[in-house]
FIBALO-855555 format. One record per residue (C-alpha): x, y, z; residue in three letters. Coordinates in steps of 0.5 Angstrom, whole numbers, padded with zeros to 4 digits, always signed. Layout:
<rs>
XYZALA;...
</rs>
This chain:
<rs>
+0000+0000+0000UNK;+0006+0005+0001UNK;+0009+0004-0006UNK;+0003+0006-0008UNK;+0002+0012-0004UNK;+0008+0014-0006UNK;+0007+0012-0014UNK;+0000+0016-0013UNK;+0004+0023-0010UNK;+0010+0023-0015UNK;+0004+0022-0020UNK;+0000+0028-0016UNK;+0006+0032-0016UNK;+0005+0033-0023UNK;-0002+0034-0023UNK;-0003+0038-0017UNK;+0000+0044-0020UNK;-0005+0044-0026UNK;-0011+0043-0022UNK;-0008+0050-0019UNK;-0006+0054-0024UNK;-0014+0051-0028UNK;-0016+0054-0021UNK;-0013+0060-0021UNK;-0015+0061-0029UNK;-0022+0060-0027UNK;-0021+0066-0021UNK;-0018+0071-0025UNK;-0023+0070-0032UNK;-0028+0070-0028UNK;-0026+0077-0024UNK;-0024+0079-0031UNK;-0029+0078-0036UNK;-0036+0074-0035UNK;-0040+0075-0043UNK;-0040+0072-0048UNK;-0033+0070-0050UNK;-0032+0068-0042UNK;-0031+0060-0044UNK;-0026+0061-0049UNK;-0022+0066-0046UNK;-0021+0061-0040UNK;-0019+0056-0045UNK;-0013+0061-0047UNK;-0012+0063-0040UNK;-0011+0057-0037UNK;-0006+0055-0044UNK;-0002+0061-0042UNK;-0001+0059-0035UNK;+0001+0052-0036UNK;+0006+0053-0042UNK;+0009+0059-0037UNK;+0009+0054-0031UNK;+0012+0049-0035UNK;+0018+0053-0038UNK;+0019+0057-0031UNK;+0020+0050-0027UNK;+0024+0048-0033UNK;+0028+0053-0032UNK;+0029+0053-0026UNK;+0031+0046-0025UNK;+0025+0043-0020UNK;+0024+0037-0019UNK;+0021+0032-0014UNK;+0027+0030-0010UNK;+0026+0028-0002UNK;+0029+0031+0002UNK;+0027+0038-0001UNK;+0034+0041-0003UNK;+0036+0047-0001UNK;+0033+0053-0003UNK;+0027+0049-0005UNK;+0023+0054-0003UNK;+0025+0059-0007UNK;+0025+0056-0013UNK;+0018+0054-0013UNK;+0016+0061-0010UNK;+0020+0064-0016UNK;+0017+0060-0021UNK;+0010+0062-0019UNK;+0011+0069-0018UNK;+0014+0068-0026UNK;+0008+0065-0028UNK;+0003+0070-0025UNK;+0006+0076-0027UNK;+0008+0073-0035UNK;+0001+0070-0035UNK;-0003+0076-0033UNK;+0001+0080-0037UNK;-0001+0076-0044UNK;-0008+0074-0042UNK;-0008+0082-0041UNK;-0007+0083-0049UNK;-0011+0077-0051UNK;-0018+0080-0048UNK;-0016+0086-0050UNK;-0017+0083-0056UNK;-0024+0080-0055UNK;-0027+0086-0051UNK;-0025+0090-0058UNK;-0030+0087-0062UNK;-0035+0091-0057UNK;-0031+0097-0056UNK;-0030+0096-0047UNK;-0024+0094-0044UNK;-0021+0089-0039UNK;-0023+0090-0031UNK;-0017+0089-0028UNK;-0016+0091-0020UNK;-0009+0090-0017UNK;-0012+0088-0010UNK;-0015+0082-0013UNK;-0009+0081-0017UNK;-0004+0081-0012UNK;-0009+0076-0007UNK;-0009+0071-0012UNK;-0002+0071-0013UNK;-0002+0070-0005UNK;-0007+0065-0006UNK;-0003+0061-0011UNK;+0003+0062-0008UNK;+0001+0058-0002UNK;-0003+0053-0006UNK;+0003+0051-0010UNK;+0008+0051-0004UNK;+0002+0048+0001UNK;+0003+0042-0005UNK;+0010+0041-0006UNK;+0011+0041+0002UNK;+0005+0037+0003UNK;+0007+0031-0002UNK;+0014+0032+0001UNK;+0011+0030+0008UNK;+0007+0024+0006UNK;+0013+0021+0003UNK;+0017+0022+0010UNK;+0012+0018+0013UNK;+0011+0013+0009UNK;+0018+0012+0008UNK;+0020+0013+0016UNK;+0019+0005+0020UNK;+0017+0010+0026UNK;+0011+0014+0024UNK;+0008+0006+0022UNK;+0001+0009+0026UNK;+0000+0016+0022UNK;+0001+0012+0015UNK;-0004+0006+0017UNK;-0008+0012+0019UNK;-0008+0016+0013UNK;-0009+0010+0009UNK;-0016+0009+0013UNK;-0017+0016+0012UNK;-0016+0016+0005UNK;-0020+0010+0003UNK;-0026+0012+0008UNK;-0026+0019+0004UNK;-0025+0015-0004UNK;-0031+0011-0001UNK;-0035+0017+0001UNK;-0034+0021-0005UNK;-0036+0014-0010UNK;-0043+0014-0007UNK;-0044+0020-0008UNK;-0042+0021-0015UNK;-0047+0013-0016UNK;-0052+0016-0012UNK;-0052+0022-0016UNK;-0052+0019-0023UNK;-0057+0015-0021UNK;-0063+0020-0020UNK;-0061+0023-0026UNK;-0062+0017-0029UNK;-0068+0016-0026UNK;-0072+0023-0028UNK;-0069+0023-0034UNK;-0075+0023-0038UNK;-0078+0028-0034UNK;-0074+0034-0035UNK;-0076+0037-0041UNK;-0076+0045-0044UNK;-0081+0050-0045UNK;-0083+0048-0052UNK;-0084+0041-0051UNK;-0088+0041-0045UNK;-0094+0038-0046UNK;-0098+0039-0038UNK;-0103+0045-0036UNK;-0101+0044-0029UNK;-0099+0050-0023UNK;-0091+0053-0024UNK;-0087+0052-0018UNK;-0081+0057-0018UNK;-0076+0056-0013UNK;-0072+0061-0010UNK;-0066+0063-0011UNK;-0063+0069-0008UNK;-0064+0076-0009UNK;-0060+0083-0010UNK;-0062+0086-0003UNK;-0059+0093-0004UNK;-0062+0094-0011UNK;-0069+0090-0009UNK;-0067+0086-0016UNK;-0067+0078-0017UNK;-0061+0074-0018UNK;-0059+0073-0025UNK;-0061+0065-0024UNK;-0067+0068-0020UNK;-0069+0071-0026UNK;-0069+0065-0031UNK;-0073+0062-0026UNK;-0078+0067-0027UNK;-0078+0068-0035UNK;-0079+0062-0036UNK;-0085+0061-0031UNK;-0088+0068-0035UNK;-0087+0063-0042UNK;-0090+0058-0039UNK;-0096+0062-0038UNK;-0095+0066-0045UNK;-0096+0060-0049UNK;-0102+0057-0045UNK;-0098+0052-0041UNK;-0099+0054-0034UNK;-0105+0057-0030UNK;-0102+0059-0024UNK;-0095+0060-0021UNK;-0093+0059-0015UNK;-0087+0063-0012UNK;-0083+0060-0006UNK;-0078+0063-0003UNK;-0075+0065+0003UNK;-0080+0070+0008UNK;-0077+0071+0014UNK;-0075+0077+0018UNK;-0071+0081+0013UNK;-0072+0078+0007UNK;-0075+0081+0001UNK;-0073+0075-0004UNK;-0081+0073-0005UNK;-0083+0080-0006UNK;-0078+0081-0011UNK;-0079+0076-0014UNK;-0087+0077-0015UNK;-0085+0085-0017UNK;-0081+0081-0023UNK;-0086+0077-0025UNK;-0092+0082-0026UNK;-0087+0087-0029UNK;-0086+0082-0034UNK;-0093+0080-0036UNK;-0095+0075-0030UNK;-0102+0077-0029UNK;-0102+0078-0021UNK;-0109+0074-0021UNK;-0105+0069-0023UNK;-0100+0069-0018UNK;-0099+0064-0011UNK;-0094+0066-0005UNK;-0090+0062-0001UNK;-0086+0065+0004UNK;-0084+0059+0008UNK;-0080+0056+0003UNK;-0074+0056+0007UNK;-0071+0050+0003UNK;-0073+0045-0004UNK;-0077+0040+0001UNK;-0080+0045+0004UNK;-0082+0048-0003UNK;-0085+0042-0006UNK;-0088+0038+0001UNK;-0092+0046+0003UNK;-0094+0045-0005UNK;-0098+0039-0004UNK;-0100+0040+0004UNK;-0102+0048+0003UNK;-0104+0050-0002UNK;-0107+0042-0005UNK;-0102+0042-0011UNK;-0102+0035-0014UNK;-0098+0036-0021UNK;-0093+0042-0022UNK;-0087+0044-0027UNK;-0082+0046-0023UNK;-0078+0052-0026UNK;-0070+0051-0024UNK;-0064+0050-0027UNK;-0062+0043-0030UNK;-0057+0041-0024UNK;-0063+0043-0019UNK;-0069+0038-0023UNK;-0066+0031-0021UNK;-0066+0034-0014UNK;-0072+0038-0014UNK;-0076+0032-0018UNK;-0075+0027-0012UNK;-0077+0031-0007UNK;-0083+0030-0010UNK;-0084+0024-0011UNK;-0083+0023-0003UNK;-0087+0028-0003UNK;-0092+0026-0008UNK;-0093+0031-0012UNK;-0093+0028-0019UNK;-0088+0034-0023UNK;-0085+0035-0029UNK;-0078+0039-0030UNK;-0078+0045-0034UNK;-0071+0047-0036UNK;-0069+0055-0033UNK;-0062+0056-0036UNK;-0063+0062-0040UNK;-0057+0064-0040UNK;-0049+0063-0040UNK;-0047+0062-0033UNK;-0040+0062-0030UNK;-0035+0056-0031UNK;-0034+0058-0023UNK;-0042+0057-0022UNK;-0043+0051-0024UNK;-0037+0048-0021UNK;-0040+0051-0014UNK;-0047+0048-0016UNK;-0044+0042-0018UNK;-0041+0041-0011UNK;-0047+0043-0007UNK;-0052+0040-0011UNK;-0049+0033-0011UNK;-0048+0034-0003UNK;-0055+0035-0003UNK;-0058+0030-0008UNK;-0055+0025-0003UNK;-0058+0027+0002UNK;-0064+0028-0001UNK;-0064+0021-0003UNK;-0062+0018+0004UNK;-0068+0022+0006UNK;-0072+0018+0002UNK;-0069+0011+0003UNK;-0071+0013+0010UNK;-0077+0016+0010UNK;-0080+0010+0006UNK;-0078+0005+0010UNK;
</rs>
């Protein structure tokens, strides 16, 4: 088990890096640039870094060695320091380029700049340092407990992390056929529309909030919903169900037409308030794609017989959907969990 720990972290040696540079790429785009051509100038943004990473280490002759030579970490905190300041200053010309096309220019701000770099440096470091350590303790005969404990730690969480990826698979698998999009959906029933946060200066939906919200005013413009049910965070201090109802009328949605929920603190609470509240028995649930499979089995645990109706009517951030991957799928877990348990 050791050899191979160590063959794994002469292999992560290699990746770990790439990872922090796609990281870092992926924070400065999205500090810079969120339109249009935000996904191909990431593309180029992460190229840069990684060709410049490379010839930095190149360069500077780093290696994986142990134990870590002398002035080790000031090669690797040159070679990232090199790496930001040359990285940045050619994406800066290359999105020069893509924003000349619609007459703007890139947003750039210093502070942010220097706390990636900060950021970055300690990542990288962290990295190299950490693998490092990991080879002491399972090269050194008297750390034998720590090594048997790392491994159990490590198995435990690859376990974790495969039944939560299989579970997450599963569900989308199993809805599959019930996620569909305006144009194809053929039911007449209420439209539930989750809530998702609102901008509490301007009193204006979030941009996801937004889509939610339009594509719930489709369904009604095109005859395939009679009433919309907005759910959403009511408690003291918050305004999201009150904006969200202001936006819907601005844009069409008869108010006669409108039901407010302001106890849905959470999707469950959302979808089981539907059916014991307000007597909903079949819905179109307006949200996001990677929210459906989650949303759709809360409702069959709640019995509410739902279809999804997709809301991305817009391009969001790569950053995004990484964090709405991450959560979702912690999310999706439990849910389902849930419902193994309450149907028992």
């Amino acid at each position: 088990m050791g050899y191979i720990m160590i063959s794994m972290a002469k292999i992560l040696y290699f990746t770990g890096p790439i990872l922090i540079i796609a990281l870092l790429a992926l924070l400065t785009s999205e500090q810079h640039y969120r339109e249009s051509f935000y996904h191909p100038y990431l593309v180029i943004n992460f190229l840069v870094f990684l060709i410049v990473w490379v010839g930095s280490t190149l360069a500077l002759k780093i290696s994986f060695a142990y134990p870590l030579p002398k002035g080790y970490f000031w090669k690797i905190a040159g070679a990232w320091s090199i790496t930001s300041s040359i990285s940045w200053l050619i994406n800066h010309f290359i999105l020069s380029g893509f924003l000349a096309r619609s007459g703007s220019r890139p947003k750039f701000s210093i502070p942010i700049l220097v706390l990636t770099w900060i950021f970055g440096l300690i990542l990288v470091l962290g990295w190299f340092y950490g693998l490092a350590l990991l080879k002491y303790i399972f090269t050194s005969s008297q750390l034998r407990w720590l090594k048997v404990g790392i491994e159990v730690v490590l198995s435990v969480l690859g376990l974790f992390l495969v039944i939560i990826v299989v579970i997450n698979l599963h569900v989308r698998f199993r809805f599959r056929d019930r996620i569909t999009s305006v144009d194809s959906v053929q039911s007449n029933a209420t439209a539930i529309v989750f809530g998702a946060g609102v901008y509490q200066e301007s009193g204006r939906p979030s941009l996801v909030l937004r889509d939610r919200i339009e594509t719930a005013a489709e369904l009604v413009e095109k005859g395939k919903s009679e009433s919309v049910l907005l759910s959403g965070d009511g408690s003291a201090g918050s305004i999201e169900v009150d904006v969200m109802a202001r936006h819907a009328v601005e844009i069409g949605i008869p108010e006669s037409i409108l039901v407010l929920d302001k106890s849905g603190y959470r999707t469950y609470e959302t979808c089981s308030r539907a059916c014991t509240e307000f007597g909903i028995r079949d819905a179109l649930l307006v949200t996001q794609d990677f929210h459906l499979p989650r949303a759709l089995l809360i409702c069959k645990s709640v019995g509410l017989g739902a279809v999804g109706v997709r809301a991305d009517r817009t391009r969001y951030s790569l950053l995004s959907h990484l964090i709405w991957a991450l959560r979702e799928s912690l999310a999706t877990a439990y849910a389902w969990l849930e419902e193994m348990v309450n149907h028992k």
